[in-house]
LODO-410516 format. One record per atom (N, C-alpha, C): x, y, z. Coordinates in nm, 3 decimals, padded with zeros to 5 digits. Layout:
// residues N
px, py, pz
X, Y, Z
...
This chain:
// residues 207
px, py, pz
02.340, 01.859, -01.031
02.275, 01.836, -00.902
02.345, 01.722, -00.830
02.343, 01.735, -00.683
02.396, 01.631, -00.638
02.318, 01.516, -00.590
02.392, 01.378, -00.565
02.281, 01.253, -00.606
02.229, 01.323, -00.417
02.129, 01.190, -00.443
02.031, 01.165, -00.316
02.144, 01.153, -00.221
02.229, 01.082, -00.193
02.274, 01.054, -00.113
02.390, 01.113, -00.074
02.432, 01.204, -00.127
02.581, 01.278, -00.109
02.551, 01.369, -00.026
02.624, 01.382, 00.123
02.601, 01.430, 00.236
02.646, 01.576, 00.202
02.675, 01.620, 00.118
02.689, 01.790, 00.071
02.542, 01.856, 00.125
02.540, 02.012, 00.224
02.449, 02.066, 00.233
02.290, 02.090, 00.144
02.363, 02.093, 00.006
02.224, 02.098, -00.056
02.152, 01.979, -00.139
02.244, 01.896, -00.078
02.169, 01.735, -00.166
02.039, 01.680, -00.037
01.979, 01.646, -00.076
01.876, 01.577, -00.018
01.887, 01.537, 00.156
01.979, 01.441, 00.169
02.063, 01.328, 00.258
02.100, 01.493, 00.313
02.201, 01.598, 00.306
02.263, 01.726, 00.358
02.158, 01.782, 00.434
02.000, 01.765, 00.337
01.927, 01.875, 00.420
01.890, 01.791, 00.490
01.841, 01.657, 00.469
01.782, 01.575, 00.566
01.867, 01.558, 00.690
01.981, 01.561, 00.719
02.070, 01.568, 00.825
02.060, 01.745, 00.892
02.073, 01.851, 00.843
02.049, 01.965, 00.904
01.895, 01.922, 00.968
01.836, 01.887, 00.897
01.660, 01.924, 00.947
01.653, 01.837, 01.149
01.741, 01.695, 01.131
01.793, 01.685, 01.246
01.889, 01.756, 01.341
01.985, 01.815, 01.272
02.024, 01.907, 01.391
01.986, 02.002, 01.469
01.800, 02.061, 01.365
01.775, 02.206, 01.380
01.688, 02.142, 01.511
01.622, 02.015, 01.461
01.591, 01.918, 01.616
01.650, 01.879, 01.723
01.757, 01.902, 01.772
01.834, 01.908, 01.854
01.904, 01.713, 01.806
01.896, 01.692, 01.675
01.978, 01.601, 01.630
01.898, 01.448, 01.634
01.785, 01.475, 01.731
01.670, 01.338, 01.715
01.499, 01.425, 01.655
01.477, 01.303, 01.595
01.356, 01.374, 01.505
01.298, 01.194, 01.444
01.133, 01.221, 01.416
01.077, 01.130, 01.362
01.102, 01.141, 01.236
01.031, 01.049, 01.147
01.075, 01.115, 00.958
00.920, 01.172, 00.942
00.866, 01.177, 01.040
00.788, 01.301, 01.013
00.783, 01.403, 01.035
00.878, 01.378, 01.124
00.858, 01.535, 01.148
00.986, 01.564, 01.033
01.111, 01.529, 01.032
01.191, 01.563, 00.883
01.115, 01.615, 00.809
00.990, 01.520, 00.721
00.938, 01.511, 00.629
00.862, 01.661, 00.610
00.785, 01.689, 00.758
00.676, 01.820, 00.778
00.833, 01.906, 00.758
00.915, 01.887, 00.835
01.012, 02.055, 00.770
01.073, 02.060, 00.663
01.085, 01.947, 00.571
01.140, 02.025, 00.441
01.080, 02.007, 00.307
00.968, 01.967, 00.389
00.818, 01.967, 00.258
00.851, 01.865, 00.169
00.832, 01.666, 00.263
00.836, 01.576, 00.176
00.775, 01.477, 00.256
00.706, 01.390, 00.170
00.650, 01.296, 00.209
00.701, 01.241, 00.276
00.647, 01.153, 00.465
00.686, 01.084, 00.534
00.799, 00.998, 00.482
00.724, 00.880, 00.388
00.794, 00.769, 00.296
00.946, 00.811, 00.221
00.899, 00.942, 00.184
01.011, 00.959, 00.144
01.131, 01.000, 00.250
01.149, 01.104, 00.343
01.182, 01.147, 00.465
01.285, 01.008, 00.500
01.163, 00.907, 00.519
01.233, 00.746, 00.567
01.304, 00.720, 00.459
01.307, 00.716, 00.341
01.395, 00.669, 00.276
01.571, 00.728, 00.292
01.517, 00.860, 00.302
01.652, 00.925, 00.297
01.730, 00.893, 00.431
01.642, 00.907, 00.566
01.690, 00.853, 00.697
01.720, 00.677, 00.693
01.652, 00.617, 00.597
01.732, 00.491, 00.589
01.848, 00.470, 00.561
01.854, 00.553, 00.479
01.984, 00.536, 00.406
02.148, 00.586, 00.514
02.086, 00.695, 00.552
02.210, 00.767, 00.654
02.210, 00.612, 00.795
02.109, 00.594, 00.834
02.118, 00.496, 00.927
02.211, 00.378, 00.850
02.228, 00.348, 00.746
02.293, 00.215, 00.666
02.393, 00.287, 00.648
02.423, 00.417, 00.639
02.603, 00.453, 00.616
02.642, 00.472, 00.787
02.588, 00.436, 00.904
02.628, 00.471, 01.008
02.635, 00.589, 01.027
02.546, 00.715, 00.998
02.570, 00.835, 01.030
02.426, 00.874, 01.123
02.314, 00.757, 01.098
02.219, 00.814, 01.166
02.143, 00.675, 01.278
02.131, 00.696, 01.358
02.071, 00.560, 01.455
01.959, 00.580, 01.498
01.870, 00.442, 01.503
01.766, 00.444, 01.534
01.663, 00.393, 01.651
01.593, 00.447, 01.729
01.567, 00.359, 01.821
01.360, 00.470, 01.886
01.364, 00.376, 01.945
01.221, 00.380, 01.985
01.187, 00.486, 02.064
01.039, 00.553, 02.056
01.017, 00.649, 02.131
00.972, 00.632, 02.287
01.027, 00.694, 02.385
00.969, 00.609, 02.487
00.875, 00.718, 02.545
00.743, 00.625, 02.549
00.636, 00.728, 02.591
00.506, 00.672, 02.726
00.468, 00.781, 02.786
00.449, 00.730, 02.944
00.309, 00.724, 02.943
00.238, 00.757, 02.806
00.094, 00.710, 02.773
00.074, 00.638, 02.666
-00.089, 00.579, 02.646
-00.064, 00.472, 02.554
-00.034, 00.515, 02.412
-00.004, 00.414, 02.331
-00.037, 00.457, 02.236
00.101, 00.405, 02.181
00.115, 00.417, 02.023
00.231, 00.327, 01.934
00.379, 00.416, 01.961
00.470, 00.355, 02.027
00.637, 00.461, 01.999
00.652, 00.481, 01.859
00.664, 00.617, 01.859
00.811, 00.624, 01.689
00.849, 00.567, 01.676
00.924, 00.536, 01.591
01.048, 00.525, 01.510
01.155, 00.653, 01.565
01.232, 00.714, 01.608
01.320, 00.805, 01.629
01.449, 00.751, 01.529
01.534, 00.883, 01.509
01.654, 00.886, 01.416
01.719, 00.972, 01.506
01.814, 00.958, 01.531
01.939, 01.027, 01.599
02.080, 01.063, 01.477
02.125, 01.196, 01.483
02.220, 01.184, 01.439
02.358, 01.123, 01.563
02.436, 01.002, 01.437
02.567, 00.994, 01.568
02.690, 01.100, 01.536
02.753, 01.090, 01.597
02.856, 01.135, 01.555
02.967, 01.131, 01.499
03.053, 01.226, 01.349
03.126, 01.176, 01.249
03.235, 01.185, 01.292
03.289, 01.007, 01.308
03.438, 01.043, 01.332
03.504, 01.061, 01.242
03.443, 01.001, 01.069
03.503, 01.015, 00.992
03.575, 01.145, 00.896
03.700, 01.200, 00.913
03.723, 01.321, 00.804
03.818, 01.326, 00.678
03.814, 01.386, 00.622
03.881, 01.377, 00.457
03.749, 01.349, 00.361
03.811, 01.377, 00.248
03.739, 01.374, 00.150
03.659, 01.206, 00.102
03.534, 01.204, 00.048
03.456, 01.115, 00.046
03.432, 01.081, -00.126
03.472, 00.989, -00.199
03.434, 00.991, -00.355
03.271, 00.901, -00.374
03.186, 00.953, -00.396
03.071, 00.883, -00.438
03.058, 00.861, -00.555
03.106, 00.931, -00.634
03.138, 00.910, -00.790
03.207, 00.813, -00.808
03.296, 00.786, -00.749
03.415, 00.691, -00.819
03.337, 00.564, -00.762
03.260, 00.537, -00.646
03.206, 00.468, -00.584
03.088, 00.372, -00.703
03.009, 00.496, -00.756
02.948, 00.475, -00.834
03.003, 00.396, -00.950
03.151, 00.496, -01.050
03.162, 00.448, -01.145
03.220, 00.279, -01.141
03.238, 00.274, -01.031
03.295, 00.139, -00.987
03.141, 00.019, -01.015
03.076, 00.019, -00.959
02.972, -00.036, -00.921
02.904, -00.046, -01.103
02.889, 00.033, -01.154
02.808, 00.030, -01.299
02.900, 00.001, -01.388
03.028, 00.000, -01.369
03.109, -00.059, -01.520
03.095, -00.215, -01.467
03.103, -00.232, -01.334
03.093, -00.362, -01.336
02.951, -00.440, -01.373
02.843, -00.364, -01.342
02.747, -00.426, -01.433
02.748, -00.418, -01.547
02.811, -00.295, -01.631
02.798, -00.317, -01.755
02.896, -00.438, -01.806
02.979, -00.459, -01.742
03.033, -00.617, -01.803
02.957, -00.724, -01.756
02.873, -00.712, -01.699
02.790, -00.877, -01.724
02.630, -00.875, -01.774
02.631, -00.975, -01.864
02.530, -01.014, -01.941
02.382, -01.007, -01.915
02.383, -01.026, -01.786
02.283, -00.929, -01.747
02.280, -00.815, -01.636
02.357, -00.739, -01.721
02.373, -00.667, -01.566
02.215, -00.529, -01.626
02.172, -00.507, -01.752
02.101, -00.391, -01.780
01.906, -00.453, -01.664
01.916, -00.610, -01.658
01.827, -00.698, -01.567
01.860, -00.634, -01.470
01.974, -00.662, -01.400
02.000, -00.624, -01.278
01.994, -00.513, -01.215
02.030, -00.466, -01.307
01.988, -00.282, -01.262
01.832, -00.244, -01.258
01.780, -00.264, -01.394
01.575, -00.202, -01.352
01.603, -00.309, -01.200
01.599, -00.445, -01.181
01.546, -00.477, -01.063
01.598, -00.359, -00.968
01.725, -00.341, -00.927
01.740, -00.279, -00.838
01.694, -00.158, -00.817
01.670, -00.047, -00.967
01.586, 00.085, -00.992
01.445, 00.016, -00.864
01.387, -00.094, -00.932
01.260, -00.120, -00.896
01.209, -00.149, -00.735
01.335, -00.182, -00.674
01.354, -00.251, -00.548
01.323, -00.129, -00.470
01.441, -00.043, -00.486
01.383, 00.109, -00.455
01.310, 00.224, -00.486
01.258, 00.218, -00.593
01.113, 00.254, -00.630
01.011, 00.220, -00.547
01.002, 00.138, -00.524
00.903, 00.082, -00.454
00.890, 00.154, -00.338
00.993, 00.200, -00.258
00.983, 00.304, -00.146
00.917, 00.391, -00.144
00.845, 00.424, -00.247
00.776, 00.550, -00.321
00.656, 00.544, -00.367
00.601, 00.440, -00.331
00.488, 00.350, -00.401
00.343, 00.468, -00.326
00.284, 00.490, -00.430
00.147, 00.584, -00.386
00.218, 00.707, -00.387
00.315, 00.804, -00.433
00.336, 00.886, -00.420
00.355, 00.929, -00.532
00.372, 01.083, -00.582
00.330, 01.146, -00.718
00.436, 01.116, -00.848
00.430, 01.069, -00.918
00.577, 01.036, -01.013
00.651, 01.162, -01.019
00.612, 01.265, -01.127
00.645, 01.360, -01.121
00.713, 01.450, -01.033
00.643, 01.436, -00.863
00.707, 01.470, -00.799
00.814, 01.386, -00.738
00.851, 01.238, -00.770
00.949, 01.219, -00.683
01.071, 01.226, -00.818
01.040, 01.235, -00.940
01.180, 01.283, -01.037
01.205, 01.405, -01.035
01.122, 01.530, -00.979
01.194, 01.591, -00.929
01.272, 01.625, -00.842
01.232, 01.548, -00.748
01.353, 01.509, -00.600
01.441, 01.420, -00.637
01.448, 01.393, -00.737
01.605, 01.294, -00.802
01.678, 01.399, -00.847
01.605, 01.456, -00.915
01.669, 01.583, -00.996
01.647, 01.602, -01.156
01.519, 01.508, -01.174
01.525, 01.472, -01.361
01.499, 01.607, -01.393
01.429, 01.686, -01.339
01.329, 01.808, -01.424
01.241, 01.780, -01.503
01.137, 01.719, -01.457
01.048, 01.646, -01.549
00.953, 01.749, -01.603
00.850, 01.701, -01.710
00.744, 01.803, -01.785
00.658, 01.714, -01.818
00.524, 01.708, -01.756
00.473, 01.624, -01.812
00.388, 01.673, -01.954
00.367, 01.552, -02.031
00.340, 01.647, -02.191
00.194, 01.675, -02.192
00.170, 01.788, -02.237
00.029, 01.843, -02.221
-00.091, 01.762, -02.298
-00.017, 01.712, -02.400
-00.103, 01.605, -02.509
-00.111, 01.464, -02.473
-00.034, 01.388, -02.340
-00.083, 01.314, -02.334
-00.054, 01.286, -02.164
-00.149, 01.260, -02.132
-00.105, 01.234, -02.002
-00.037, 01.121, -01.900
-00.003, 01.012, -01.991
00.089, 00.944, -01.903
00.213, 00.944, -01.974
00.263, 01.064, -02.070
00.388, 01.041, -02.059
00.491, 01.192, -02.042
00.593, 01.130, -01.995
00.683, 01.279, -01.922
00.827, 01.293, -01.974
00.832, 01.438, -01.994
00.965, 01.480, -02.026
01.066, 01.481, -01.880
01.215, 01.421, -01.966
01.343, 01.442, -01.851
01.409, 01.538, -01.854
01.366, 01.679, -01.862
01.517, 01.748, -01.904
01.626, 01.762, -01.884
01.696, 01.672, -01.732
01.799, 01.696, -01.712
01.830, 01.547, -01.668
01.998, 01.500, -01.655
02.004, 01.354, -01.547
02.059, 01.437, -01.457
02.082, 01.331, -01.356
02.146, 01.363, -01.250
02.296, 01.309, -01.267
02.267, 01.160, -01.301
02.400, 01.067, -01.351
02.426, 01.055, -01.475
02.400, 01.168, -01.529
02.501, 01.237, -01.711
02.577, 01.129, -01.750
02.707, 01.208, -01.602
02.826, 01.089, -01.667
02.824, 00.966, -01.690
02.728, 00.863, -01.573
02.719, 00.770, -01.581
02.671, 00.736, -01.703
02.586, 00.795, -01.668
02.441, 00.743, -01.835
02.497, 00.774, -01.940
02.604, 00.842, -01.986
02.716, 00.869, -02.132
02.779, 00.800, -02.133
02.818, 00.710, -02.018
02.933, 00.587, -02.047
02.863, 00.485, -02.056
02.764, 00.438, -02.017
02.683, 00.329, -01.958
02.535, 00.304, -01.971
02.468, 00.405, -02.066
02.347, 00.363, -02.043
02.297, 00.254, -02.049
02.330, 00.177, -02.090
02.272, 00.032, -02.065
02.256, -00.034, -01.955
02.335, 00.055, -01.900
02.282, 00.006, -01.692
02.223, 00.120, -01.653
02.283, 00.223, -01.626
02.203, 00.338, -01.571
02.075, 00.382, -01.624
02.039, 00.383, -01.784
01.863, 00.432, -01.824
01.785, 00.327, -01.749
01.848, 00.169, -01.774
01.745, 00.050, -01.713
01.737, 00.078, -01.580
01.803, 00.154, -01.514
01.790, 00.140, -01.329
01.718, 00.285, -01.297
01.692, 00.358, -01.389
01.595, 00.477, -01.390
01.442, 00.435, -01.399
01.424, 00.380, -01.528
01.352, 00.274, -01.560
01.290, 00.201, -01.434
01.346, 00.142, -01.359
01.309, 00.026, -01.272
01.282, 00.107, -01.165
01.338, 00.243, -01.113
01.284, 00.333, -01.032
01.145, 00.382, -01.058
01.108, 00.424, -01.173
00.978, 00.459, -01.207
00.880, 00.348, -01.189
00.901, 00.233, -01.238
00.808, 00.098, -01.264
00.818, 00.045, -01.096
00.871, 00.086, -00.977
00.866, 00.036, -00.886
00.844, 00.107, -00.774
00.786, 00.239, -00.805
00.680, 00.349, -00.807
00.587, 00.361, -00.804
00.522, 00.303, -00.950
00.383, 00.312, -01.016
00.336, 00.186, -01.004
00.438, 00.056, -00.989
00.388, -00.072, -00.990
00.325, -00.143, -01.127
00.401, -00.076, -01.222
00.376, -00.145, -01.369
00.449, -00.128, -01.433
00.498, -00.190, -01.576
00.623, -00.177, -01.662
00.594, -00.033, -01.684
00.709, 00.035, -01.765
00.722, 00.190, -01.828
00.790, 00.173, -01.926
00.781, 00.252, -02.032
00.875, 00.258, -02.131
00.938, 00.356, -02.122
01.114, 00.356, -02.130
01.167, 00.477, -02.089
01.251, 00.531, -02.263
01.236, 00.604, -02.302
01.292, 00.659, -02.443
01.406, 00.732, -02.400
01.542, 00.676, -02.374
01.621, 00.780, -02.349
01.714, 00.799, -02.412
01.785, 00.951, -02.407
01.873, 01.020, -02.522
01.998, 01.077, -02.424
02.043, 00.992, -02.342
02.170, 01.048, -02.292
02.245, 01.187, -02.339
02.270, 01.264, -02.255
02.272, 01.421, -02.347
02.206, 01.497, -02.373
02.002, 01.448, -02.351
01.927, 01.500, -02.404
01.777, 01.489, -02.378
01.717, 01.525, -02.388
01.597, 01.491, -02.339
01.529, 01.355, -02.385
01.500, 01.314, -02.248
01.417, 01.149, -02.232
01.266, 01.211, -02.210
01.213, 01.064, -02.176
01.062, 01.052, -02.155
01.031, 00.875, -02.168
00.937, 00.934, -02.041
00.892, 00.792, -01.994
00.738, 00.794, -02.024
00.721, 00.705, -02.076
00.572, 00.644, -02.113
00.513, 00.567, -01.996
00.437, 00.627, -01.902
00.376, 00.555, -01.787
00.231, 00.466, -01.815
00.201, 00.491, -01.941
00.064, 00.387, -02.005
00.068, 00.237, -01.951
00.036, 00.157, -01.915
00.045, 00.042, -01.867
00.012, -00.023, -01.962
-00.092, -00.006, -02.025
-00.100, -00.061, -02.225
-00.010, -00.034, -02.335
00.061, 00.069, -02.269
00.140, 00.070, -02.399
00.262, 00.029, -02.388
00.328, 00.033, -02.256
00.480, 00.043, -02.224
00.495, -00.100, -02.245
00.637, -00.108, -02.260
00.667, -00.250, -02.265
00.797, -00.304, -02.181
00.813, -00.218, -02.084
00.874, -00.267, -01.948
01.055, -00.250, -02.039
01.108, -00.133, -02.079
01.254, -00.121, -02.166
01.280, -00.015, -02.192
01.402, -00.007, -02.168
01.475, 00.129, -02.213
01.541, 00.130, -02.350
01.500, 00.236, -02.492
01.524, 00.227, -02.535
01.595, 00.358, -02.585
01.766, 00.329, -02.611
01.829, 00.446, -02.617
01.903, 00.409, -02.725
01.993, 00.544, -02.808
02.016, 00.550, -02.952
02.109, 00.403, -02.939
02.110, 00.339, -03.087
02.172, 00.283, -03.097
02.135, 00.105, -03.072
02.036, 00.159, -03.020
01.961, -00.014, -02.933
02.027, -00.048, -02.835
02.107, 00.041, -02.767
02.175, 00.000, -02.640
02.110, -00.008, -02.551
């Protein structure tokens, strides 16, 4: 699957940019949100993000009765062409945390920073808009199967940054530690118990 943010047609960020063009290229993130069946909050997240790569601008609704303006999103226009690496972007960014001492800290915070974007909204459903394939287990109810990553590769070279910044996505979500059990290669699960979790990712090896 492709990440959130990779402007390819069927990644998230792809449809969230069509759903503006089918608007004649300006649109609220609610209305985004009402056409491709996702929460406002979330909608904004994804339009935040295109607005911070310069692909989407933002500005106020102007309206001739009372009442609060939008927010509006405009797509601008790409001058940029050739090929785009988000991967390499990535692998850049996480080997370098994995060389510092705390970089597995640094990462849940940052999981958590943006988690938080998500705050009141269904767990389950927003790992499946990452792409985990989650299951939640029938025997207990706060904890959930991963069947798939999205960032494999990453998380096979690196879990020690990438499970903790999964981790810190969930806990900044739900607004409490999680325990994340993960098996790079294989099926994870996160313990959302607030009594039981103990705010760590624990993957083979004690990494």
């Amino acid at each position: 699957m492709t990440s959130l943010t990779d402007p390819g047609a069927d990644s998230p960020a792809g449809r969230v940019t069509e759903a503006l063009r089918r608007r004649g290229g300006t649109a609220s993130a609610s209305e985004v949100g009402a056409d491709l069946g996702l929460h406002p909050s979330t909608a904004r997240f994804h339009l935040d993000r295109l607005v911070n790569q310069g692909r989407v601008r933002v500005s106020r609704e102007r309206r001739a009765t009372r009442g609060r303006p939008r927010t509006m999103f405009t797509l601008e226009p790409d001058p940029i062409e050739g090929p785009r690496s988000y991967q390499m972007l990535a692998e850049v960014l996480v080997a370098s945390l994995a060389r510092q001492s705390d970089g597995p800290e640094r990462a849940a915070r940052a999981g958590a920073e943006w988690g938080r974007h998500f705050t009141g909204q269904d767990v389950v459903a927003l790992l499946a808009e990452v792409g985990f394939a989650p299951s939640p287990d029938p025997d207990h109810d706060d904890r959930i199967a991963l069947g798939h990553c999205p960032f494999i590769d990453l998380a096979t070279d690196h879990p020690e940054v990438v499970c903790p910044l999964h981790r810190g996505v969930v806990e900044g979500a739900v607004g409490h530690p999680v325990t994340l059990e993960a098996h790079p290669g294989a099926t994870c699960f996160i313990d959302l118990d607030p009594t039981l979790s103990s705010g760590a990712s624990r993957t083979p090896g004690g990494r």
